[in-house]
LUMLUMKE-149177 format. One record per residue (C-alpha): residue in three letters; x, y, z; residue number from 1. Coordinates in Angstrom, 3 decimals. Layout:
REM LUMLUMKE-149177
[r ALA [X Y Z] NUM] ...
This chain:
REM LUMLUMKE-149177
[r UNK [94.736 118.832 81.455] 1] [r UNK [93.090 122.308 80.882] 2] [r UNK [91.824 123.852 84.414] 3] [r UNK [88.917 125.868 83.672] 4] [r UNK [87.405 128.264 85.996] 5] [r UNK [84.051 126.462 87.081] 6] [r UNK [82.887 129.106 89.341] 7] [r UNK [82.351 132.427 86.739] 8] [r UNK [80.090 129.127 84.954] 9] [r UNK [78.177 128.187 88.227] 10] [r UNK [75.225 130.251 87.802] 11] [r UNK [74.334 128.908 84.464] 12] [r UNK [74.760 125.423 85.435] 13] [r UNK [72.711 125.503 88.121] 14] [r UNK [69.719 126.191 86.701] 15] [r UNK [69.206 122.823 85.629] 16] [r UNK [69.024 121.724 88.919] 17] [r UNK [65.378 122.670 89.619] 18] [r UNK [62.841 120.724 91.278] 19] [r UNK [60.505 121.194 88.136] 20] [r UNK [63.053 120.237 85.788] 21] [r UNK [63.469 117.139 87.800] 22] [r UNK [59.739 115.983 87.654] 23] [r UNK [60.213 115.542 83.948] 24] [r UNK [63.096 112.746 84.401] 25] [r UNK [62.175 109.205 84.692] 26] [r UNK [64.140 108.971 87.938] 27] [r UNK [65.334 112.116 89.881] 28] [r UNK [69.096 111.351 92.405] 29] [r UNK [68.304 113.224 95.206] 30] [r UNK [71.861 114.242 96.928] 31] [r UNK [71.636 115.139 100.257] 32] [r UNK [74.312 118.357 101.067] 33] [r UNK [75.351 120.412 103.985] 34] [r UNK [77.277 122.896 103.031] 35] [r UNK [76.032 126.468 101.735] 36] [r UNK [74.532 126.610 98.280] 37] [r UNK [77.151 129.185 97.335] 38] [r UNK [79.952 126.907 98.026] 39] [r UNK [81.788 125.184 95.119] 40] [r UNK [80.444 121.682 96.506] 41] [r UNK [76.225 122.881 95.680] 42] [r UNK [77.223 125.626 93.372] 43] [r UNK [79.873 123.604 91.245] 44] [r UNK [80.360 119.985 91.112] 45] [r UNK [77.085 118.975 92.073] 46] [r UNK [75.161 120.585 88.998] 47] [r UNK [77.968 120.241 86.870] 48] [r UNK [77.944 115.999 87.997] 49] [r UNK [74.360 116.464 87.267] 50] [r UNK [74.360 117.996 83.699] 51] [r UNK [76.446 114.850 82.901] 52] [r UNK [74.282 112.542 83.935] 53] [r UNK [71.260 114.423 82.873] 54] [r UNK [73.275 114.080 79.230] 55] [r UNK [74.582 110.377 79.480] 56] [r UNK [70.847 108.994 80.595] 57] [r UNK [69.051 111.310 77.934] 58] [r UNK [67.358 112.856 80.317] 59] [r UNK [66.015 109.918 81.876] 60] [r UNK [67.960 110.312 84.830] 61] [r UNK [68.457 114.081 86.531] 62] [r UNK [69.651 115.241 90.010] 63] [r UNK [68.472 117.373 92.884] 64] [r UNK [70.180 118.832 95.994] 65] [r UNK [68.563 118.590 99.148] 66] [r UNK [69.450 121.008 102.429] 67] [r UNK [69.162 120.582 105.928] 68] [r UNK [69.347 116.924 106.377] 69] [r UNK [71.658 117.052 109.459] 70] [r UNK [75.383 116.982 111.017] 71] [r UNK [77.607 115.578 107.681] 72] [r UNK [78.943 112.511 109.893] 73] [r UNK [75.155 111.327 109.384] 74] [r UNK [75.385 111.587 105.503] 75] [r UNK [76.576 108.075 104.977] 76] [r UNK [73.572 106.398 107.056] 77] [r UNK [70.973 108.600 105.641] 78] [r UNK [72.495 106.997 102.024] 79] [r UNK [72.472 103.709 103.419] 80] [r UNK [68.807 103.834 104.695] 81] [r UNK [67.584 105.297 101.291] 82] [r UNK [66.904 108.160 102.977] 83] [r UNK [68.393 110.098 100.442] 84] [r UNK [69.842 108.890 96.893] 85] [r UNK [73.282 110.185 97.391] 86] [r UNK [75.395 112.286 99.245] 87] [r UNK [79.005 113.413 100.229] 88] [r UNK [81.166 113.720 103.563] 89] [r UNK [84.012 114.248 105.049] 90] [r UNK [85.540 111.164 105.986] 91] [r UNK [87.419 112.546 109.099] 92] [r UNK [83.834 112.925 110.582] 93] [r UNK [83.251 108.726 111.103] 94] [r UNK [87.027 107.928 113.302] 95] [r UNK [87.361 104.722 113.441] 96] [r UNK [85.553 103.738 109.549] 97] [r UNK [87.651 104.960 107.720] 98] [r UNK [91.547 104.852 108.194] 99] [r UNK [92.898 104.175 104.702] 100] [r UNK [91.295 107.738 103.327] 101] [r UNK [94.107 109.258 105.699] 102] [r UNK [96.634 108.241 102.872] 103] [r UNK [95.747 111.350 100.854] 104] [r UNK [95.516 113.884 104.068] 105] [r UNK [99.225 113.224 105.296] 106] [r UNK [101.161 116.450 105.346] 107] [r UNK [103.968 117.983 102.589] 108] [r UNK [102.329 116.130 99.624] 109] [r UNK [103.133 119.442 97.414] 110] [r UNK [99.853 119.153 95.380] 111] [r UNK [96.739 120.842 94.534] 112] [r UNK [93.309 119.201 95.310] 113] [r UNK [92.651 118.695 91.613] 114] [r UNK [96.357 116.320 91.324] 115] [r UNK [95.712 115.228 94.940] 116] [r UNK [91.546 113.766 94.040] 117] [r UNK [92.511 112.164 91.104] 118] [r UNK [95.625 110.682 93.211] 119] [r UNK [92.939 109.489 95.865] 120] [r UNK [90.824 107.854 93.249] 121] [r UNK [93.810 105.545 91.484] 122] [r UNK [94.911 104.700 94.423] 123] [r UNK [91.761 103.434 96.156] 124] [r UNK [90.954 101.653 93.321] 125] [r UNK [94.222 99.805 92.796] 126] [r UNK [95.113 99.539 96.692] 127] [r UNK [91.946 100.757 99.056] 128] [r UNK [89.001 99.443 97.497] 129] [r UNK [89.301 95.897 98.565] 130] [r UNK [89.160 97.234 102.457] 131] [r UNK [85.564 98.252 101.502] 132] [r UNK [85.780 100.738 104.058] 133] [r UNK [82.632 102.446 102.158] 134] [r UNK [80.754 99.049 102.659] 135] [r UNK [77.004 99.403 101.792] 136] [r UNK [77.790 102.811 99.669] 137] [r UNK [78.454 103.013 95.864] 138] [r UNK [81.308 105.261 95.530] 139] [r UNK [81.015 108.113 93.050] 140] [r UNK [84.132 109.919 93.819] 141] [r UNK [87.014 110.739 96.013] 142] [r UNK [88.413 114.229 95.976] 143] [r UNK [90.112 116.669 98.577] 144] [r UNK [89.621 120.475 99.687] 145] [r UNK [92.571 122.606 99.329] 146] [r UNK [95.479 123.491 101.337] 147] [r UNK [94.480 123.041 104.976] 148] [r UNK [95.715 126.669 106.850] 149] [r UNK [95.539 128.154 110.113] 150] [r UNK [92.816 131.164 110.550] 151] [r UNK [93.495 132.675 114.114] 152] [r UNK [91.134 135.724 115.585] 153] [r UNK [94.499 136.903 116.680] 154] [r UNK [98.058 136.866 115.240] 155] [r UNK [100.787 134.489 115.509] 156] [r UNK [103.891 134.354 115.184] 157] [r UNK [105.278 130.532 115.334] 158] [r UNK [103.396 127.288 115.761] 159] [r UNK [104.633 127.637 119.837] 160] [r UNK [101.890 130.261 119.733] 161] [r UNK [99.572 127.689 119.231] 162] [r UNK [100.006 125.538 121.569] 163] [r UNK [96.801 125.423 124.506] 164] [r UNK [94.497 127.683 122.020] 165] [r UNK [91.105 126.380 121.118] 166] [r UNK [91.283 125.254 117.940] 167] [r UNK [88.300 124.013 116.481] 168] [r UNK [89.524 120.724 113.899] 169] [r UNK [87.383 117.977 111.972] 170] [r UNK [89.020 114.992 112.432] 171] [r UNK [91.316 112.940 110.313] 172] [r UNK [94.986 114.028 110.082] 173] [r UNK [94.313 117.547 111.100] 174] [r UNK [93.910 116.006 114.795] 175] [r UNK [97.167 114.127 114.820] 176] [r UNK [98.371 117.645 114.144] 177] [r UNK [96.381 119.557 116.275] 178] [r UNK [97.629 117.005 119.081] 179] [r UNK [101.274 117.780 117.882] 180] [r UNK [101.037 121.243 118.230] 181] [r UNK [99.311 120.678 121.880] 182] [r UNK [95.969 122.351 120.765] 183] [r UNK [92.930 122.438 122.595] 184] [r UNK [90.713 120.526 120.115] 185] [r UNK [87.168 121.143 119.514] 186] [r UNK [84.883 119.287 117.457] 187] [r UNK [82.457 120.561 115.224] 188] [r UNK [81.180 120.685 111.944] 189] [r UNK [82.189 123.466 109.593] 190] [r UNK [79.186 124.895 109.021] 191] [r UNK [79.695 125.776 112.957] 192] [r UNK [82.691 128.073 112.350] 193] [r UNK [81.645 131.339 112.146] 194] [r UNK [79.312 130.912 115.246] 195] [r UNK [81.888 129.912 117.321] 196] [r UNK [84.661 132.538 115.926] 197] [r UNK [81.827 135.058 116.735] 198] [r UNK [81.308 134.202 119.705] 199] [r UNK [84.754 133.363 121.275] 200] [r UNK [84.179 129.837 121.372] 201] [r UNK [87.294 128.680 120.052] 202] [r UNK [90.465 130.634 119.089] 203] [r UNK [90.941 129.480 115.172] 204] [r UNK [90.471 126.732 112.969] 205] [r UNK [92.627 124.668 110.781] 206] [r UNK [90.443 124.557 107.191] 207] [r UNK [90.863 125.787 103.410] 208] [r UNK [91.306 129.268 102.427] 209] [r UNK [88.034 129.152 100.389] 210] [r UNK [86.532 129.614 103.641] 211] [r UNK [87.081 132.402 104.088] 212] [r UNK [84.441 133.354 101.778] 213] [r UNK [82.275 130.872 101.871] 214] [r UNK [81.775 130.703 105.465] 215] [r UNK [82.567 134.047 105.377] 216] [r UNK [85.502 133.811 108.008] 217] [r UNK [87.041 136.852 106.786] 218] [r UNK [84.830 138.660 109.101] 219] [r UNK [86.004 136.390 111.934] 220] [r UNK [89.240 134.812 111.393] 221] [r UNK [91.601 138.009 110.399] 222] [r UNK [94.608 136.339 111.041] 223] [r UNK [95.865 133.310 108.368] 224] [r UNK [98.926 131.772 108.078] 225] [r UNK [99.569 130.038 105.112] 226] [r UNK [101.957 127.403 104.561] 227] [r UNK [103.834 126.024 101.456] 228] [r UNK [101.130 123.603 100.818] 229] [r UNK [99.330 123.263 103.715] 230] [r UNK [99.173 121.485 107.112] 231] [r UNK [97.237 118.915 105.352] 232] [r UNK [94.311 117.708 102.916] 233] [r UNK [91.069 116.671 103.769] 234] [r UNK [89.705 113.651 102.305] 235] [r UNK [85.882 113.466 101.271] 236] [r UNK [83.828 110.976 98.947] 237] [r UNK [80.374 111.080 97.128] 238] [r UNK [78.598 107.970 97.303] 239] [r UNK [75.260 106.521 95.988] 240] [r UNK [72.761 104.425 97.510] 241] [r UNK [73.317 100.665 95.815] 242] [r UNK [69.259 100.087 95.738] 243] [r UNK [68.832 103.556 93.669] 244] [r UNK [71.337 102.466 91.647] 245] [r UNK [69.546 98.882 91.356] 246] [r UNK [66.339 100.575 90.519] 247] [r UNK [67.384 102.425 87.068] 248] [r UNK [68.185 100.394 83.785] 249] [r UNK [71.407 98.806 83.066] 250] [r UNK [71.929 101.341 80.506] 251] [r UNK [71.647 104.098 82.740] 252] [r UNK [73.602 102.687 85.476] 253] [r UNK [76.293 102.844 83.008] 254] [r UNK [75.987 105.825 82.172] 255] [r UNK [75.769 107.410 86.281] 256] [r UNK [78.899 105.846 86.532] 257] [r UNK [80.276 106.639 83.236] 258] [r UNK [80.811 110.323 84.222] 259] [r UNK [81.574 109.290 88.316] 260] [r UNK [85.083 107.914 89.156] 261] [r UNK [87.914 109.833 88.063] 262] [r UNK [86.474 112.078 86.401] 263] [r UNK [84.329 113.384 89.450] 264] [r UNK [87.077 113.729 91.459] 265] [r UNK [89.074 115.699 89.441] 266] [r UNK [85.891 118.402 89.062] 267] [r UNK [85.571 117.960 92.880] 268] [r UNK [89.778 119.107 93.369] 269] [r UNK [89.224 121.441 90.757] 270] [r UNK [86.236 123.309 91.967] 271] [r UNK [87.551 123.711 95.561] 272] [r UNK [91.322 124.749 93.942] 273] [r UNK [88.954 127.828 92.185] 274] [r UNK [87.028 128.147 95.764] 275] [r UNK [90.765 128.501 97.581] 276] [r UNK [91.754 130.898 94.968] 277] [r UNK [88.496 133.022 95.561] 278] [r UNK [88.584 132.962 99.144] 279] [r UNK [92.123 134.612 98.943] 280] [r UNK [90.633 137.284 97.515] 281] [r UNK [88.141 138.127 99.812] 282] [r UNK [90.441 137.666 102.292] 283] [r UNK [92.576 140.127 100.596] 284] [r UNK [89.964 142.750 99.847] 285] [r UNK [88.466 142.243 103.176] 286] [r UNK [91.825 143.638 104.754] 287] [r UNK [92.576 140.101 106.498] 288] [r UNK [96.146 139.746 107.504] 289] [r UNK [97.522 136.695 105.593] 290] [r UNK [101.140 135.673 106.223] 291] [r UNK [102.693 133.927 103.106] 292] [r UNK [104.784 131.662 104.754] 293] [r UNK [107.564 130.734 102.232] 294] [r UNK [109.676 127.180 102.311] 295] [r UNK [112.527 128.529 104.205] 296] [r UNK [110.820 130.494 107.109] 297] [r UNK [111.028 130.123 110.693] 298] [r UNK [107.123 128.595 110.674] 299] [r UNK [107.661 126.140 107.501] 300] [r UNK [111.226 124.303 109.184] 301] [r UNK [108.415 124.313 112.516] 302] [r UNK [105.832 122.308 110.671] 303] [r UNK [108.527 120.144 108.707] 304] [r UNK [109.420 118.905 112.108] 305] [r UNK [106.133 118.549 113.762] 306] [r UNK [105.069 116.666 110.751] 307] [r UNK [107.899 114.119 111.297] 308] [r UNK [107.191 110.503 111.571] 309] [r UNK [103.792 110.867 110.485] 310] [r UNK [103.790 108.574 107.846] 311] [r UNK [104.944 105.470 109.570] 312] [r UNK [102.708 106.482 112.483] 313] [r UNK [99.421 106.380 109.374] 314] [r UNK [101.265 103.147 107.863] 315] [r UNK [101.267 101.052 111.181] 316] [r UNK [97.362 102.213 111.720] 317] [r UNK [96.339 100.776 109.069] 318] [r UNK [98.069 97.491 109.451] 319] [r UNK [94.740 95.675 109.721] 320] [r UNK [93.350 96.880 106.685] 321] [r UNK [95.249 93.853 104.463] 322] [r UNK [97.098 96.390 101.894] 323] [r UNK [100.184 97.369 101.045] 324] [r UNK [99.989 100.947 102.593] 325] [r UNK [103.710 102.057 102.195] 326] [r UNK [103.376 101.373 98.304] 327] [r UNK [99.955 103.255 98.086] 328] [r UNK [100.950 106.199 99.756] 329] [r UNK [104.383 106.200 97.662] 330] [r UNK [102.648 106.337 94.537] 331] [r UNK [99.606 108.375 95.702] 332] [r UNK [102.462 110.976 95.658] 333] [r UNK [103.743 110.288 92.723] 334] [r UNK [100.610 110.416 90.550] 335] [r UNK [99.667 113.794 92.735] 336] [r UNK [103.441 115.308 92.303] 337] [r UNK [103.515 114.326 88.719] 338] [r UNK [99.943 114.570 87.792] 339] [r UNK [99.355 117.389 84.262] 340] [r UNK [102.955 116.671 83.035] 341] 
């Protein structure tokens, strides 16, 4: 597949994405988001997903992003209620709802969020989807952020270091880690970050590196360590109210979900791949001390170990879910590992 750079293009995009332009359509989406309109979530995917279906409806159909709504965990009741048209979360926010999501978070998968969204979306669909863990919710997409890496206000030099620090985590896999590395975990969401670097609340978070631009962590986190491919993914969905859906023709139904799915997800991975690659360098030019942490160092053979027997704990977890779990996560990394050749 050709990767294009969707950020340099953002800009341009989003200018279709005005409230005026939307009182022309016949029906306007409105997507509830909770992240900064600079990151590649509001700046990327969600104007690109709405030129296509601003295209596939003729017009008829056209989207708008809404701010401010509240904590993400709330994102898939406010879709539920019809509060909002549609929205997106990370799933690692509702414990409990949704276990079979984890398949796609478990550490050493050796892919990039584009391979690893488009991995997430097969496999749900040929494993996951009959759990209907996103019961009362249309899903539109499942993607991943990046690389999940350690940004620490001060250096360290093994995962020992970490052990008792506050590390601020949002649920998922990255809290079976943080409990393997004997963190002191602190919940909140990540728009809460910065505040809390700033202010000495916790000691670092585990989270992309396009955070450090985009919640601007290089001016509080000056201290990453980067792993071969991560601790971890995160695992996120878009999803649609059914009754919005409901309300527009057949033929533009269709067409909404024409350029959802797979597709979706792989702009999703793609967009926050570009967003990692950006926030390297403002972490770079910002002077932030990033350790490369290559496959044969000290830190890497740590995590290999602490990571051990973490995919038969996820596999027994979800014994109640009624699917084959071993054989989805097996070829979750095979489409990811193999995914572009």
């Amino acid at each position: 597949m050709i990767r294009r750079t969707f950020l340099k293009t953002a800009a341009a995009v989003s200018l279709g994405l005005t409230l005026s332009a939307g009182a022309m359509a016949d029906s306007v989406m409105r997507v509830a988001s909770w992240l900064p309109p600079t990151h590649p979530q509001n700046a990327v995917v969600f104007p690109t997903w709405g030129k296509w279906i601003e295209e596939a409806t003729e017009g008829r159909v056209k989207l708008e992003i809404e701010y401010g709504m509240g904590h993400p965990k709330t994102m898939f009741e406010l879709v539920e209620d019809g509060v909002v048209d549609a929205s997106w979360s990370f799933h690692g926010y509702v414990p409990g709802r949704f276990k079979l999501t984890q398949a796609v978070e478990q550490p050493l998968l050796g892919a990039d969020a584009e391979a690893a969204s488009v991995a997430h979306w097969r496999v749900n669909e040929k494993y996951f989807a009959k759990a209907n863990e996103h019961d009362g919710l249309v899903l539109a997409a499942l993607f991943t952020h990046g690389p999940g890496q350690i940004h620490m206000a001060q250096p360290i030099n093994s995962l020992a270091d970490l052990n008792g620090k506050k590390i601020r985590l949002g649920g998922g896999v990255q809290g079976v880690i943080g409990e393997r590395l004997h963190v002191t975990a602190v919940g909140a969401p990540a728009p809460k970050v910065y505040e809390m670097m700033q202010q000495g609340v916790i000691d670092g978070v585990f989270i992309p590196m396009g955070e450090q631009k985009t919640l601007r962590l290089n001016e509080v986190a000056r201290n990453v360590v980067a792993l071969p491919g991560g601790m971890y993914l995160g695992s996120f969905s878009i999803f649609i109210n059914p009754d919005f859906l409901d309300s527009l023709s057949e033929k533009d139904r269709q067409a909404v979900m024409s350029v959802s799915g797979e597709k979706l997800s792989a702009l999703a991975g793609r967009a926050w791949d570009e967003g990692d690659k950006a926030g390297y360098e403002a972490a770079k030019e910002a002077g932030v001390n990033v350790m490369m942490v290559g496959e044969n160092d000290p830190i890497a053979k740590e995590f290999r170990e602490v990571a051990k027997g973490m995919d038969d704990a996820w596999i027994e977890s979800v014994a109640d879910r009624g699917v084959d779990a071993k054989a989805a996560l097996e070829e979750l990394r095979s489409i990811a590992r193999n995914y572009g050749e």
